[in-house]
N, C-alpha and C positions, 0 to 999 in steps of 0.2 A: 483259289477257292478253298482248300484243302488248309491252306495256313490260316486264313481265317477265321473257320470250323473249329481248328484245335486253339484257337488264341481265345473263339467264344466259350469253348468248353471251362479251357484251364480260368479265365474270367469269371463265369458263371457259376461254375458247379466244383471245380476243384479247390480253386481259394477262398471261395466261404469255408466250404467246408477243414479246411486245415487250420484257418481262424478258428471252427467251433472247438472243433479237437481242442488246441490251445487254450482257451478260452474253458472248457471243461474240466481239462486236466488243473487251472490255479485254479478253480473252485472246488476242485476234490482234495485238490491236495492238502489243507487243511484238517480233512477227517481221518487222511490218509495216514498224516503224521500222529492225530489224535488214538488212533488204532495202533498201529507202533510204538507209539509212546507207552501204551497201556498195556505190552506184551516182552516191556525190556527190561531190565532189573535193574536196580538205582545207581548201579555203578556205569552201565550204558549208557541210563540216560546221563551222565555227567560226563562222560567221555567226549574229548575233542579232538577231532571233528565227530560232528555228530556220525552216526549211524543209519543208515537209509531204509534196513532192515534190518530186526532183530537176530542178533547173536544166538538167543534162546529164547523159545516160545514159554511167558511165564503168565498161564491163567488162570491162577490162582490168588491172582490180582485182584478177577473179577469177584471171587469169593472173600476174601479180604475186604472190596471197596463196601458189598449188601450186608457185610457182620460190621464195618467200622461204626457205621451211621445205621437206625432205621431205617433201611433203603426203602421198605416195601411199605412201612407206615407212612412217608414221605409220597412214594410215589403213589397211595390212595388218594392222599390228599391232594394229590395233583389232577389223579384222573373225578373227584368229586367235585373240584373247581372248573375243572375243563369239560364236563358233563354238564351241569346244570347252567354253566355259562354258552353252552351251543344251543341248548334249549331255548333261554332265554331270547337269545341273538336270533334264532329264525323266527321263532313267534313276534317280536317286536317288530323287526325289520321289514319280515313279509307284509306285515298288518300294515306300517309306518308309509312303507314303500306302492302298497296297494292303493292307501288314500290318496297319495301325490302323484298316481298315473292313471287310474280307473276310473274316479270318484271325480267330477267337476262342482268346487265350492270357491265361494270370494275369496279369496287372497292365498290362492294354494301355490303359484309359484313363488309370490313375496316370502311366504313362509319355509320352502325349500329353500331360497336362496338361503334366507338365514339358517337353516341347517345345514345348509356345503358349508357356511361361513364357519362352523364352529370345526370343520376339519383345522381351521387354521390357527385354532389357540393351543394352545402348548400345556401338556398335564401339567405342569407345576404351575403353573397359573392357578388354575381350580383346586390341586393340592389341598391347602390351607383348607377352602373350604370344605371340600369332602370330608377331609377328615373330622371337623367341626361339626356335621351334619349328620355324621356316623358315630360318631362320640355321645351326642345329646339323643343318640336311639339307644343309643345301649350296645352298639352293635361290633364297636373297637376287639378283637381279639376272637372275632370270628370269621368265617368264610363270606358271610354277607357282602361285605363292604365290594369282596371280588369279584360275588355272582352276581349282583343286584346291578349295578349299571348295564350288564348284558340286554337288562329287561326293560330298558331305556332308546334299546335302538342307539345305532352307530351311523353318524353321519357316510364313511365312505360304502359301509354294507346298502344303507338307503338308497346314495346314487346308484349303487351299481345294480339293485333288483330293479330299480325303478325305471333304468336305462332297456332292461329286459322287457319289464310289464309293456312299456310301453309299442315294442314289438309283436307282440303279440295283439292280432285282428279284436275289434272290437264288436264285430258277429258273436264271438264268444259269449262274452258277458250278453248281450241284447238276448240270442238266444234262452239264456236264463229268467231275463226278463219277462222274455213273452211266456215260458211256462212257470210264471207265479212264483220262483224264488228269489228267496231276500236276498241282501247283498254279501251278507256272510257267507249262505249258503253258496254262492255264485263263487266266493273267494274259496271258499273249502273245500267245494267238491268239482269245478272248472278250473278256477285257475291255479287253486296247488297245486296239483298233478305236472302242470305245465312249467312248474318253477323247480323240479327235481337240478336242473345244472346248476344255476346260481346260489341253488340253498344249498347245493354242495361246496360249490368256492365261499360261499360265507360261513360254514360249520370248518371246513379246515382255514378258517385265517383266522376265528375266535380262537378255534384247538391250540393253533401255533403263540397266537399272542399270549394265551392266561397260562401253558405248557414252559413258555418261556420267561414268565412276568416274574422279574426279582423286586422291583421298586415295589410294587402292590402289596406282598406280602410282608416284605421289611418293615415297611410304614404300621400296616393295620393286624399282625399277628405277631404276637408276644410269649403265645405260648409254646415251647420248644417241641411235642405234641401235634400241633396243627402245621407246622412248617409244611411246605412244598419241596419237591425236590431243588428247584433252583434256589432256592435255603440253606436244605440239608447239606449242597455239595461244598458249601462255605465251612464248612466242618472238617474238609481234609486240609484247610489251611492254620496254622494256628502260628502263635510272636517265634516259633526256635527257629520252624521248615513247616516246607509243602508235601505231602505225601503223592510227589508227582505221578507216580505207578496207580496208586489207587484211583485219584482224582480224574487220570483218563479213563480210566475204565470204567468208572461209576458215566465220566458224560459220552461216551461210548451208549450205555445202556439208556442215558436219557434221550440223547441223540436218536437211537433205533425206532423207538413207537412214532417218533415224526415221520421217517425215511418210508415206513412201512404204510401210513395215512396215508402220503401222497402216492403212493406208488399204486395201492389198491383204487384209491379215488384218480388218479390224475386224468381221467379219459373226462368226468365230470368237470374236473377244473377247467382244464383248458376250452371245455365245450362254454363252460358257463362264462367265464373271460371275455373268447374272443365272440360269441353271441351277443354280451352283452353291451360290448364296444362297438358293435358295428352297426345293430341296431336302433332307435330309436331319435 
């Protein structure tokens, strides 16, 4: 009986957990190196066998990588795309996601279906035309082109509030009903309140995507000026060499406001996830 107690234990509870460890340690270990990289001096990092930890602590790297490039003009522009593009993403999505779980009208799943459907086309498909569309506005070499589909609603943010909404008792809304307010008000003042988890898992995956987007900006910003940081860090490479030292430390520093988002938010995320997966 005793033997297998510890054969359930070491089954159950000791080899998952030695898997996660493992399993944590290669996904850290990339920023690990990122970090290291970013605090050794150019002849280290050229040194073979590499180095596992810095010979000398050199962080003045990090002063170096914000003087090389605009760093802070870069990174405005980043947090004014990734700003007005959260805005966008919850006001659309909540609205988008409210009609297709709350709201009974003729062809409201036909028309969801074809909105899961476009999760499956591929930006360079549409490409071409965006940009064509963005062009004949006038709108090529500004922020627009980045923030403005935000405001169009996202097929997977859609399922996944709508996967929510529909968890949520439909006493709710009724109750509104019966004391005489409209349907807006019902959504603004009943049922936002009640979408604080998932509108926080949809504001940090807009954050991370337009935080991270280098295609978008490549394409639709020309002026050196409006760049994004995931632009600007294209600057420590040039035809001689790569200013390897610098380069880590600048995405060291872009890296950080992500690491920081989740960490402050992730009790939301994970609430809004797995809520929203299990419900509806």
């Amino acid at each position: 009986m005793q033997v297998k107690r510890i054969k359930r234990i070491v089954s159950v509870k000791i080899i998952p957990r030695i898997i996660l460890i493992l399993m944590c340690f290669i996904f850290i270990l990339p920023y690990y190196w990122m970090i290291t990289s970013s605090l050794k001096s150019s002849e280290e990092l050229r040194s073979v066998p590499p180095t596992l930890f810095p010979r000398e602590f050199h962080f003045e790297h990090y002063l170096q990588a914000v003087q090389f490039i605009p760093f802070f003009r870069y990174m405005a522009n980043s947090l004014i795309i990734v700003a007005f593009s959260i805005i966008g993403a919850i006001i659309s999505n909540s609205l988008i996601s409210y009609g297709f779980s709350r709201i009974p009208w003729p062809g409201r799943n036909l028309i969801f279906s074809l909105v899961i459907a476009t999760m499956f086309i591929p930006f360079p498909v549409i490409l071409v035309a965006l940009f064509d569309i963005f062009a004949k506005l006038g709108l090529v070499n500004t922020f627009f082109p980045l923030i403005l589909p935000a405001f169009t609603g996202g097929a997977m943010h859609i399922f996944m509030m709508r996967q929510y909404l529909l968890g949520l008792p439909m006493e709710i809304s009724d109750a509104g009903y019966i004391d005489g307010a409209s349907e807006f008000q019902i959504f603004r003042i009943l049922i936002l309140p009640l979408m604080q988890p998932v509108i926080a898992v949809t504001a940090i995956f807009t954050a991370l995507n337009h935080w991270n987007d280098f295609l978008g900006p490549l394409i639709y910003i020309q002026d050196k000026n409006l760049y994004p940081l995931s632009i600007g860090l294209q600057f420590f490479r040039s035809e001689q060499l790569v200013e390897y030292s610098m380069l880590m430390a600048a995405s060291t520093l872009v890296v950080l406001p992500v690491v920081v988002i989740f960490l402050c938010f992730q009790r939301f995320f994970i609430q809004g996830i797995t809520v929203g997966s299990l419900k509806g």
